[in-house]
N, C-alpha and C positions, 0 to 999 in steps of 0.2 A: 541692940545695935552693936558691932560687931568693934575691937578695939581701933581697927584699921579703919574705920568708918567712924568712929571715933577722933580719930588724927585728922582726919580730911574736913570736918566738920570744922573743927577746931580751926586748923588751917586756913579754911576759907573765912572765918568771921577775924582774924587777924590780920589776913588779909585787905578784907571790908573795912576796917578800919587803921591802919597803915594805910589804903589807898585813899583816904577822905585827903591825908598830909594836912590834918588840923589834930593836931593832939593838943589832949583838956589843958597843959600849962602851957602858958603865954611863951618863958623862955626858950622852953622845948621848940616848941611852934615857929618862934621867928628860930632860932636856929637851923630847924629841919631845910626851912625855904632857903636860908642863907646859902643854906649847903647846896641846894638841888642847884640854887642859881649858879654856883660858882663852877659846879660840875659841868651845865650846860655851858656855859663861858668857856670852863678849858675843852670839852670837844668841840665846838666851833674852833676854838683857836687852834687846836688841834688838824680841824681837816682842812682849814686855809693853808696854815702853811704845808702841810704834804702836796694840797692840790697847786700851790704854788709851786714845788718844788718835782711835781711833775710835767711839767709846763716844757716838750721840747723845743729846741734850738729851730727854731723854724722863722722864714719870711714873712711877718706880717705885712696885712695887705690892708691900708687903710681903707675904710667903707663906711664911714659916719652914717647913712643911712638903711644898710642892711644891720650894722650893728644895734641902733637904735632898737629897729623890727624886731632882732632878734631878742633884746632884752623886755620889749614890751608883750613880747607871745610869751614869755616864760613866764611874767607878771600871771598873764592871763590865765598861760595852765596853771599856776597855784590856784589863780583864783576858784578859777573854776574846779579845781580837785579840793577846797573847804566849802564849796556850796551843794558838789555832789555829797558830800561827807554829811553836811545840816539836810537833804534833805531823805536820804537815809535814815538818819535820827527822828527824822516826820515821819518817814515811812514806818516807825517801829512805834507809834506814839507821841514820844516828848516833841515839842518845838522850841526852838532858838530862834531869835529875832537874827537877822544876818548879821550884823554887827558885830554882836555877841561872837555868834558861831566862828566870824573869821576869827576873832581873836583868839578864840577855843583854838583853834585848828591849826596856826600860824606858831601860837607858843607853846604848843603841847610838839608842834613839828621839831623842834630844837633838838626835845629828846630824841631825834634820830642820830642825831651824831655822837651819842653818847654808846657804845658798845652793848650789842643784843638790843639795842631799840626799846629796852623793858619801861624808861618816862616815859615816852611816848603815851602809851595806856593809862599810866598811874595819872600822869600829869594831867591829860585830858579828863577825865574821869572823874579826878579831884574838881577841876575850874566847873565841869560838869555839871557836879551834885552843887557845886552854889549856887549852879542856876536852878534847881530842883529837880535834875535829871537823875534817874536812877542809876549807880555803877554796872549793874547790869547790864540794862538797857544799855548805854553808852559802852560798854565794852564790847555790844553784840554789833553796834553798828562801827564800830573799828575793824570786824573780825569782818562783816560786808563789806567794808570799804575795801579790807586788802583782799579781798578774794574778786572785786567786782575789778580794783585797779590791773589784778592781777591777768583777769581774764580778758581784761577789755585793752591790755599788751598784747596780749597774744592774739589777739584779732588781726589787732594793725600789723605788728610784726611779723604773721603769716599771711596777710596780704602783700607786705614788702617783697616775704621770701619767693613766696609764690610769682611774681611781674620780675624780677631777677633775671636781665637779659642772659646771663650765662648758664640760666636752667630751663630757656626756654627747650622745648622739645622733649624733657625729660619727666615722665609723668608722674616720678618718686615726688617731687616738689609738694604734689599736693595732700602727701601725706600729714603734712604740717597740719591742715584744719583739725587732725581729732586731736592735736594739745587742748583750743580753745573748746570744741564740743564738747570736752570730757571737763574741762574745767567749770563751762554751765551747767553741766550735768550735776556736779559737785555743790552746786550754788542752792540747786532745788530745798523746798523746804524741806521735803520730806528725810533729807538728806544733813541739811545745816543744823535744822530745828533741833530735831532728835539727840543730835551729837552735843549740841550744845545744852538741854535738859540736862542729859546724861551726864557731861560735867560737873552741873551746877549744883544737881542732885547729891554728888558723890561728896560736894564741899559744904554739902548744908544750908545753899543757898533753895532762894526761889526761882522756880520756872522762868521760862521768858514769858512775857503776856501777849507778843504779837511776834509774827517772821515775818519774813518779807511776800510779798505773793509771789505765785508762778509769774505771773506778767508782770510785776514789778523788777525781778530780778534782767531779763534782758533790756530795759529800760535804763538802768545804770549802768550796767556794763556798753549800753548802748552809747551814754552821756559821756563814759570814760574813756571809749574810742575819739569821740570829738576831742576830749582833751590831750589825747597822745598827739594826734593829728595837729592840733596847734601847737604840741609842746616841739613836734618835727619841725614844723616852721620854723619853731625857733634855731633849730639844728642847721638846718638849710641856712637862713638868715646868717646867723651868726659865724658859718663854714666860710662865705665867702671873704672872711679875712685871714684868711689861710689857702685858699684854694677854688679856684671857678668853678663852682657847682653849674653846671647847666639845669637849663630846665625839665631836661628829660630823665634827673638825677634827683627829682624832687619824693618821688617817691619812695625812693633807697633812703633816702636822708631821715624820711620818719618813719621808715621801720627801724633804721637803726636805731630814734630814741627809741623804740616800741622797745625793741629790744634790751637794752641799755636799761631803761626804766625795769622792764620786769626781772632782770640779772640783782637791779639792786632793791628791789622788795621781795625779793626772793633771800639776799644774801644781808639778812638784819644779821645778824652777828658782826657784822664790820660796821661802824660808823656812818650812817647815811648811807651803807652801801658803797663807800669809797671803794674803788680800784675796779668792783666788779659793775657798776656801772659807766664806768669810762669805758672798760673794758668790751662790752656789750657796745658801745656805741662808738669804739673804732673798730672792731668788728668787721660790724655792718657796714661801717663807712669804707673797709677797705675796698670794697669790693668795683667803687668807684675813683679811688685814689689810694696813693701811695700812705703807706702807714704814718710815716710822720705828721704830715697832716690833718690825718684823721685822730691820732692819739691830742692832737695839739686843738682840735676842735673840741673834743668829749671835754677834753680840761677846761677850756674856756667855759665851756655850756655849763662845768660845776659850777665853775667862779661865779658865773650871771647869775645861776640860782643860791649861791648862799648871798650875795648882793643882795639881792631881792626879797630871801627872808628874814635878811636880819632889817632891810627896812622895814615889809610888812609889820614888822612884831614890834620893832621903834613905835612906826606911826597911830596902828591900833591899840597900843597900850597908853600912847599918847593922849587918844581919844577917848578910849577909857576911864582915864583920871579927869580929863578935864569934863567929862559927862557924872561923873561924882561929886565934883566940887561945884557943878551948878545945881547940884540940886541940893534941896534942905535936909539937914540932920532930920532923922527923926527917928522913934522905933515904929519896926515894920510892923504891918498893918493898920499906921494910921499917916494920913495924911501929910505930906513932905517926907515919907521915903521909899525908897525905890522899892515893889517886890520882886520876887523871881523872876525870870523873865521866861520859865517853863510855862506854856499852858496843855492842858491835855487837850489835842484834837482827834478826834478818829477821823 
């Protein structure tokens, strides 16, 4: 073994354990958490107030009912972007009861406004392996997740581009489809599998034990178009307190989240993606209104969603404790206490 392959080795099993965020002493332990918490505390507080503070001088337009809409479709695209994510995770093996998974998926989400997105992974991964999931496995189904959210933007968003009254006639338009073809291309096992042995190999880790199928993979990516498409709703809804979106503007409205969203899973080095996904989705919106507007929309649709996940993560951790303290002490594997809530199903 070669010294360099020596490093990597090493590397990944330090890794493996730094990622658990359980180290052997108790003070160590509550410390580490103390800390991640507080880190995620100040980037949330962090991207409110910028997202506040980009917020322009513009005419609101009261709409108690579209606003509602629009906060209730945002609800729904999280929801539905931690249930694509749990069943991913099926797909590769482990199972999460949905509960669980939202909560995995809602508090490990934090770490995105923390610069480079790098909790995200650990965070998940850690909550993960208590449930008896493998860091592996969970990190492979993070690495499908962004690759399925990624491509299944670019679906929507080159559908938007492409129906774009100002390009009708123009046949360049539909050059846009080979982003999303080449990005399922990229998805294939033969393609993910490999690359990611190869990694794991190099760090001393083990193999993956399952990839996604061929027909597995347009299925998610399929699930993740539905969820851009509500998340546009949400765009749509929530624009008209700013600006009369017509209805024949419904579909520029969620291409620009299309867009929007994949600017900011593309651009993890910034906090949630801040700047580059507003950006992406006054863009898109200009294209039917004046910029002001449309920057004064993308900002709002932040606001709804950090709204929305810091209650998700409120209420499911809520749920969590109070689902602990109903049940009996006991040690695991005997009767009054909880076990893992991993099962293997193929």
């Amino acid at each position: 073994m070669s010294a360099q392959h020596g490093r990597l080795v090493r590397l990944g099993s330090w890794a493996s354990r730094a990622g658990s965020l359980d180290p052997e002493y108790p003070l160590l332990r509550r410390g580490l958490h103390v800390g991640i918490a507080l880190i995620l505390v100040c980037g949330v507080g962090l991207a409110v107030s910028a997202t506040l503070h980009e917020l322009p001088d513009v005419e609101w337009r009261w709409r108690p009912a579209t606003l509602l809409a629009g906060i209730a479709a945002v609800a729904l695209f999280m929801l539905l972007s931690g249930e694509i994510w749990r069943r991913i995770l099926h797909a590769l093996g482990p199972y999460l009861p949905a509960p669980v998974a939202t909560r995995i998926w809602f508090v490990s989400g934090l770490g995105r406004f923390v610069p480079t997105s790098l909790l995200v992974p650990v965070v998940r991964s850690a909550m993960s392996e208590r449930e008896g999931v493998p860091k592996r496995i969970c990190l492979a189904s993070i690495a499908y997740e962004l690759a399925a959210a990624i491509t299944g933007a670019l679906v929507v968003g080159a559908y938007g581009v492409i129906t774009l009254p100002d390009l009708q006639g123009h046949w360049e338009r539909w050059l846009v489809i080979a982003l999303p073809v080449l990005a399922l291309l990229l998805m294939q096992p033969a393609v993910f599998h490999n690359v990611a042995d190869l990694v794991l190999v190099r760090l001393g880790r083990e193999r993956l034990p399952r990839s996604l199928s061929t027909s597995r993979v347009p299925e998610f990516v399929g699930l993740y178009c539905v969820a851009y498409v509500v998340a546009g709703l949400s765009a749509y809804a929530l624009g008209q307190c700013f600006y009369p979106i017509g209805a024949d503007d419904l579909v520029t409205a969620i291409g620009a989240y299309a867009l929007g969203g994949m600017l900011g899973l593309i651009a993890f080095m910034l906090p949630a993606g801040l700047v580059a996904r507003e950006a992406g989705i006054a863009v898109g919106l200009t294209a039917i209104m004046p910029t002001a507007p449309a920057v004064a929309i993308a900002v709002l649709v932040r606001m709804v969603q950090i709204g929305v996940e810091l209650t998700a993560v409120a209420i499911t951790m809520a749920h969590s404790r109070a689902s602990r303290d109903s049940d009996q002490p006991g040690v695991p594997g005997t009767p009054g206490s909880s076990p893992p809530s991993t099962v293997a199903r193929s």
